[in-house]
C-alpha positions in Angstrom: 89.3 83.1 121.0 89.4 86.5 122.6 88.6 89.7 120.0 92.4 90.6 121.4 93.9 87.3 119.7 91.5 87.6 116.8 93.1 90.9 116.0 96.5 90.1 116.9 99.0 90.1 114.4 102.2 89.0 115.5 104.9 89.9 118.0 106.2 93.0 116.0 102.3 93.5 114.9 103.5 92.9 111.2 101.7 90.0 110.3 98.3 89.1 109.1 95.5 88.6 111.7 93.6 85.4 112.4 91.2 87.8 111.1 92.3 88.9 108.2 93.5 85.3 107.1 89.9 84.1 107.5 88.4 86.5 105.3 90.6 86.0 103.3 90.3 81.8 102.6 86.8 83.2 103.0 87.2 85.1 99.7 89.0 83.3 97.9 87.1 79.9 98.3 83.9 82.2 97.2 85.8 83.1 94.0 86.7 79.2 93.4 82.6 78.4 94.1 81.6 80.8 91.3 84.4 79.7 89.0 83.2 76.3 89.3 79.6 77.1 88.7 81.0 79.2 85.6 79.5 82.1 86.8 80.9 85.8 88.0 80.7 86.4 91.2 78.0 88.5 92.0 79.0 92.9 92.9 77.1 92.5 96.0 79.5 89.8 97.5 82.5 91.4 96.0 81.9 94.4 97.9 81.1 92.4 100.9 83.8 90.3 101.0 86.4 91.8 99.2 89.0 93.3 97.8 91.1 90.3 97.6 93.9 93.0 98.4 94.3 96.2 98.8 95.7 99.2 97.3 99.7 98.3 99.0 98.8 94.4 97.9 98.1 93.1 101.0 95.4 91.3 102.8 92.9 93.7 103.6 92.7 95.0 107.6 89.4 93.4 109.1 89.3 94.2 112.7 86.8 94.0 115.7 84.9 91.6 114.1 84.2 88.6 116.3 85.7 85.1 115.6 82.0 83.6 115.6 80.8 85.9 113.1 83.9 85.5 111.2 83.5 81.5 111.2 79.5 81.8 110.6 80.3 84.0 107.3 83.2 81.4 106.3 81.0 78.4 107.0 78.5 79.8 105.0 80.4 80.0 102.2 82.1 76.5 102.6 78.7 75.2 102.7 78.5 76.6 99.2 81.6 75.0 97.8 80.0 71.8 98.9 77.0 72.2 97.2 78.9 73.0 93.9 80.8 70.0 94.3 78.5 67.8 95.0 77.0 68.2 91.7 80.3 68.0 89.7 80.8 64.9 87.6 84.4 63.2 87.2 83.9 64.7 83.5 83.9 68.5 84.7 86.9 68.0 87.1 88.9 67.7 84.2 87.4 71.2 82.7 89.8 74.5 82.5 89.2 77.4 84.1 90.6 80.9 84.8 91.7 81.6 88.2 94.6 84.5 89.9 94.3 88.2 90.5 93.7 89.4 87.0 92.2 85.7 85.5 95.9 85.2 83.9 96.0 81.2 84.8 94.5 78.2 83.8 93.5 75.1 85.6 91.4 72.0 85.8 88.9 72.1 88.5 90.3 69.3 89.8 93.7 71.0 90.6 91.6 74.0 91.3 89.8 71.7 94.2 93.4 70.7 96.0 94.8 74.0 95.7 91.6 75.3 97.9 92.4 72.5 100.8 95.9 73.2 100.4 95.4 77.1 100.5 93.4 76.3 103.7 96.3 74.2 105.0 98.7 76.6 104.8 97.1 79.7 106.1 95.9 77.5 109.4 99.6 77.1 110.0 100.1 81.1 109.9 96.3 81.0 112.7 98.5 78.3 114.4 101.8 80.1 115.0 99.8 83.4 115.6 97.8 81.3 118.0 101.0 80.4 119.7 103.0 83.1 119.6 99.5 85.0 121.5 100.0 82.7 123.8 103.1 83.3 124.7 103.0 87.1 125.1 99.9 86.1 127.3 102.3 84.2 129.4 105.3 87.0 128.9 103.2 89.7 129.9 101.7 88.2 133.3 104.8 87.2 134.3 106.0 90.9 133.9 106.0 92.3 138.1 
């Protein structure tokens, strides 16, 4: 993927970025690892990885920063959920804990688990259609005389 369709954000450029929608699953999930362990997550990858929005409430803007490193960072972190899973018993999935903006919900782990795949689902739709729609202003513009 090109840094151009990396950055891209829609046709009207009023959308969130491939990007931007990485970082933030990326974020999110590393909240969900440390809520599982029952720990805080640590200042230093809060201010790496964060805010999960920003002052207007919106995804932050990430830009310029290369799909691979992007992936490597995210990968990283997915590597960590598995770790934390891996040593969850069927006991613990049934354990409540805090999760949202400001820790105002309440969830097992187990719901907290699908709502991470289906979080991922549904932001690989919105890299999907970006994907697409990229696409076809790649086609649209070298068409153009």
């Amino acid at each position: 993927m090109p840094q151009e369709e990396v950055d891209y954000k829609g046709p009207n450029g009023n959308y969130n970025s491939t990007a931007q929608l990485i970082r933030h699953l990326l974020y999110v999930d590393l909240n969900w690892v440390y809520r599982l362990k029952r720990e805080p997550l640590p200042d230093a990858l809060r201010e790496q990885y964060g805010p999960m929005i920003d002052e207007t409430n919106k995804l932050p803007m990430i830009k310029g920063k290369s799909i691979h490193k992007l992936m490597s960072e995210y990968q990283a972190v997915i590597k960590m959920l598995e770790d934390t899973c891996e040593q969850l018993t069927d006991s613990d999935l049934k354990q409540v804990v805090n999760f949202g903006h400001h820790n105002e919900k309440q969830a097992t782990i187990r719901w907290g688990l699908w709502h991470i795949a289906d979080h991922s689902r549904y932001h690989q739709a919105h890299i999907n259609l970006l994907r697409k729609w990229y696409s076809d202003s790649c086609l649209i513009d070298n068409a153009k005389p």
